[in-house]
C-alpha positions in Angstrom: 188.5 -156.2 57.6 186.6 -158.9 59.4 185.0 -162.1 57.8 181.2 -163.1 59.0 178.8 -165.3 58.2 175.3 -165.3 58.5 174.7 -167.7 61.5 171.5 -168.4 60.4 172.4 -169.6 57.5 176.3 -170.9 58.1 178.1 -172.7 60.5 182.1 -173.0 60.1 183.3 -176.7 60.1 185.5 -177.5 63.4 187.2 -174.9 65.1 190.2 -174.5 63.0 190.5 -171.4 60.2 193.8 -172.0 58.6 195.7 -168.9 57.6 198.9 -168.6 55.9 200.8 -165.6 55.3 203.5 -163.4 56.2 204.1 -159.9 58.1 207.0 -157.9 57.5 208.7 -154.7 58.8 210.5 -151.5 57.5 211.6 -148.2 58.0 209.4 -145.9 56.8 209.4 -142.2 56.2 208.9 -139.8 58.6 210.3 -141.6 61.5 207.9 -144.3 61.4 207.8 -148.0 60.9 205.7 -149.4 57.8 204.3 -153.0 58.2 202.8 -155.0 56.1 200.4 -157.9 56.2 199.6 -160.4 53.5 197.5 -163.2 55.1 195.1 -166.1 53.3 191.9 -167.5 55.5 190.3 -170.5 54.6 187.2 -170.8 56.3 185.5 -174.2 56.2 181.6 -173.8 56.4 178.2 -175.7 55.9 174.7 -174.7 55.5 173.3 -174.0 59.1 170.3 -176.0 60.6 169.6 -178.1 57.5 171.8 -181.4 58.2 173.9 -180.6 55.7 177.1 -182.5 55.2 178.7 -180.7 52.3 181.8 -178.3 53.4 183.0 -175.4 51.6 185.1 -173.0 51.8 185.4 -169.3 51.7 189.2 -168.4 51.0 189.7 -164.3 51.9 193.1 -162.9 51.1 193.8 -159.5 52.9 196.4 -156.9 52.5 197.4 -154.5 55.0 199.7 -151.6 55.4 199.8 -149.7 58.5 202.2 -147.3 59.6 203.7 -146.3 63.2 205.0 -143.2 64.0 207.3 -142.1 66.7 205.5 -140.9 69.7 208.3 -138.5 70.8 208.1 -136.8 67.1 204.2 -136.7 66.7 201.4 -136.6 68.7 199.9 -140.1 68.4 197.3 -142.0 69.8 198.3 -144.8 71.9 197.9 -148.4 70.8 196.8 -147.1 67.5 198.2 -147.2 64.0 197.5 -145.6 60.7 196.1 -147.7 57.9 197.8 -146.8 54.6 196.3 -149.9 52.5 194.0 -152.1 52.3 193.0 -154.6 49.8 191.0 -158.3 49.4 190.1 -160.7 47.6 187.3 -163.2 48.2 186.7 -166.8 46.8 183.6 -168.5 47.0 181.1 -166.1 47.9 178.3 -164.7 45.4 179.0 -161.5 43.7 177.1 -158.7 44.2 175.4 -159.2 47.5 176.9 -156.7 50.0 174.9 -157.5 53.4 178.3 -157.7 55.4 178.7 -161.4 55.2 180.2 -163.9 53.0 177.6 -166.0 50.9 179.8 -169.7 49.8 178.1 -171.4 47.2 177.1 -175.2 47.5 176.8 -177.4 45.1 173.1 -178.2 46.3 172.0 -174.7 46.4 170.3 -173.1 43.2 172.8 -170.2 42.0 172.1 -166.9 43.8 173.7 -163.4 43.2 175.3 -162.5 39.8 177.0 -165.3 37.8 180.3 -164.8 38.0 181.6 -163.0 34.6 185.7 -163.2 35.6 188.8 -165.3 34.8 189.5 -168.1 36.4 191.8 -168.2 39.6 193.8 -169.8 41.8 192.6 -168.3 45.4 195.5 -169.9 46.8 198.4 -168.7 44.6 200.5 -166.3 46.7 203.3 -165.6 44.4 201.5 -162.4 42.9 200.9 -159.4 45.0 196.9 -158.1 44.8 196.7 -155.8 41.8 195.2 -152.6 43.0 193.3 -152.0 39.7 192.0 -155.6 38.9 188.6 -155.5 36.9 185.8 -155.2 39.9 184.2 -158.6 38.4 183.3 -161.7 40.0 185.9 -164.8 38.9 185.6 -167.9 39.1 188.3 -170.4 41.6 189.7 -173.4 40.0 189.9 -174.7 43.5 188.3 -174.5 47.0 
């Protein structure tokens, strides 16, 4: 649930990671409270140590639904929530590398990890909710 980038071979751009997105509440079952989080990053990154001026960006959308219960029905832990959900999706980062960090791709770099195979999207477009049982193939973005 985090995003990280190699800093050995990243740096982000500025100190600004724009995020848009929205958090919402509800009454769940159970005497709990469901809430749910649907937030876009856009990081803005260049290649690390090498003078580089070309910026790109790594968009991450994340899904989250985590669940409170009442502390005078259950036995909880305090300050800590259940997760129920949880989904992503990344843009701009080679497929198939799975080191823990996110891998942009730059126009001056040679290709590296698997070319990706999937349709086209929009990393951007927030009027579709994640689907749970996309194909697990690497897309391309039609913008960055």
């Amino acid at each position: 649930m985090f995003s990280r980038f190699d800093p050995h071979e990243l740096r982000l751009v500025g100190d600004v990671v724009k995020v848009r997105g929205r958090m919402t509440f509800k009454r769940g079952e159970r005497a709990s409270v469901m809430v749910h989080a649907d937030y876009t990053f856009v990081y803005p990154v260049a290649q690390a140590g090498r003078g580089s001026t070309e910026v790109q960006r790594t968009i991450v959308r994340r899904v989250l639904d985590t669940q409170l219960l009442d502390p005078t029905k259950y036995q909880v832990t305090p300050g800590k929530l259940g997760v129920i959900s949880y989904d992503e999706d990344i843009a701009n980062s080679a497929c198939e590398i799975y080191d823990g960090f996110f891998h942009p791709q730059f126009t001056t770099d040679a290709a590296s990890g698997a070319p990706a195979t999937g349709p086209a999207t929009d990393p951007y477009d927030r009027s579709k909710n994640l689907d749970p049982n996309r194909p697990d193939v690497c897309g391309t973005v039609t913008r960055t």
